[in-house]
N, C-alpha and C positions, 0 to 999 in steps of 0.2 A: 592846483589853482593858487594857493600860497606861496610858490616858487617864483611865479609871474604877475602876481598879482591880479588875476584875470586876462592877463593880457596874451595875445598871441604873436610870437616874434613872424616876421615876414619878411624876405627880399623883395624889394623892386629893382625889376631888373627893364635895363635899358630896350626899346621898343624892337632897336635893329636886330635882326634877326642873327647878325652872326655875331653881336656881342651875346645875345640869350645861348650859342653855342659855345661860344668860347669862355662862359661862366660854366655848363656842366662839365666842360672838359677838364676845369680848374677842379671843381667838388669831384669828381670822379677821381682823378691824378690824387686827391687830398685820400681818397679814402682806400684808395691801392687799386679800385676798379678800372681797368681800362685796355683797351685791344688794339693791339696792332695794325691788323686789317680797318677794323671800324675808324682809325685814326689818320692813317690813310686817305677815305674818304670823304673824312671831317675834314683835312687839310685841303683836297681838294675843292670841295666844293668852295672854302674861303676864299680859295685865290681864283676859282672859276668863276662861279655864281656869284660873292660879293666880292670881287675882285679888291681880297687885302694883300698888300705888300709881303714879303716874307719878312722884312723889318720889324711888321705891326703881329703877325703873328709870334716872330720868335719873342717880342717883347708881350705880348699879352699872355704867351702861355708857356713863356720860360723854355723856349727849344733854343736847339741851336741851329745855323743855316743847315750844317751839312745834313741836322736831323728832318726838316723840314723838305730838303732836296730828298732824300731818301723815300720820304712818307708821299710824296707828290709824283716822282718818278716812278709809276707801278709795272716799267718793262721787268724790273727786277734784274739784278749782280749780272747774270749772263750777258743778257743784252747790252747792260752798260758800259761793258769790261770788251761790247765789240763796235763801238759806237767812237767813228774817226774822233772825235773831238775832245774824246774822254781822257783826262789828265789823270795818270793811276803811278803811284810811284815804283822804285824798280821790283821791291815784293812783292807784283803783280807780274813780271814778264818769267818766264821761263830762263833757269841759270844759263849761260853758253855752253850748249853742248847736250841740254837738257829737252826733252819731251815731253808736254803735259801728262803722257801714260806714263811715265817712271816717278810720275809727284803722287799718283793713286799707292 
């Protein structure tokens, strides 16, 4: 009680719903806790449900696009790597001459 003087430290946190998530993901990230999968779906819902920019996310919670594209895209690598529109640089295609069974 002498430490605070009686007093009790508290956050107020803003009413919108995905600013109150985008504040645990911050205290979670600070304290080393946090999941890949679960994050994933965090990202999703922001841009589904509160439909936030990935602009307003990478700046609210310190990502970067391509992390953001990653966590939001849940086809996952396989899919991605056969998806006509996918821009993947040459350390993705097979050497000339080369087989995907001779890279196992």
């Amino acid at each position: 009680m002498d430490l605070t003087g009686g007093y009790v430290p508290v956050v107020f946190l803003n009413r919108r719903k995905a600013d109150q998530i985008m504040s645990t993901i911050r205290h979670n990230r600070a304290r080393g806790t946090h999941a890949v999968l679960k994050m994933a779906d965090i990202v999703q819902t922001l841009k589904n449900d509160h439909h936030l920019t990935d602009q307003e996310i990478e700046r609210r919670l310190g990502m970067e696009d391509e992390e953001i594209d990653r966590l939001y895209d849940v086809r996952g690598m396989p899919a991605r790597a056969t998806d006509e529109h996918a821009q993947f640089n040459p350390g993705w295609e097979p050497a000339p001459g080369e087989t995907n069974d001779q890279r196992d």
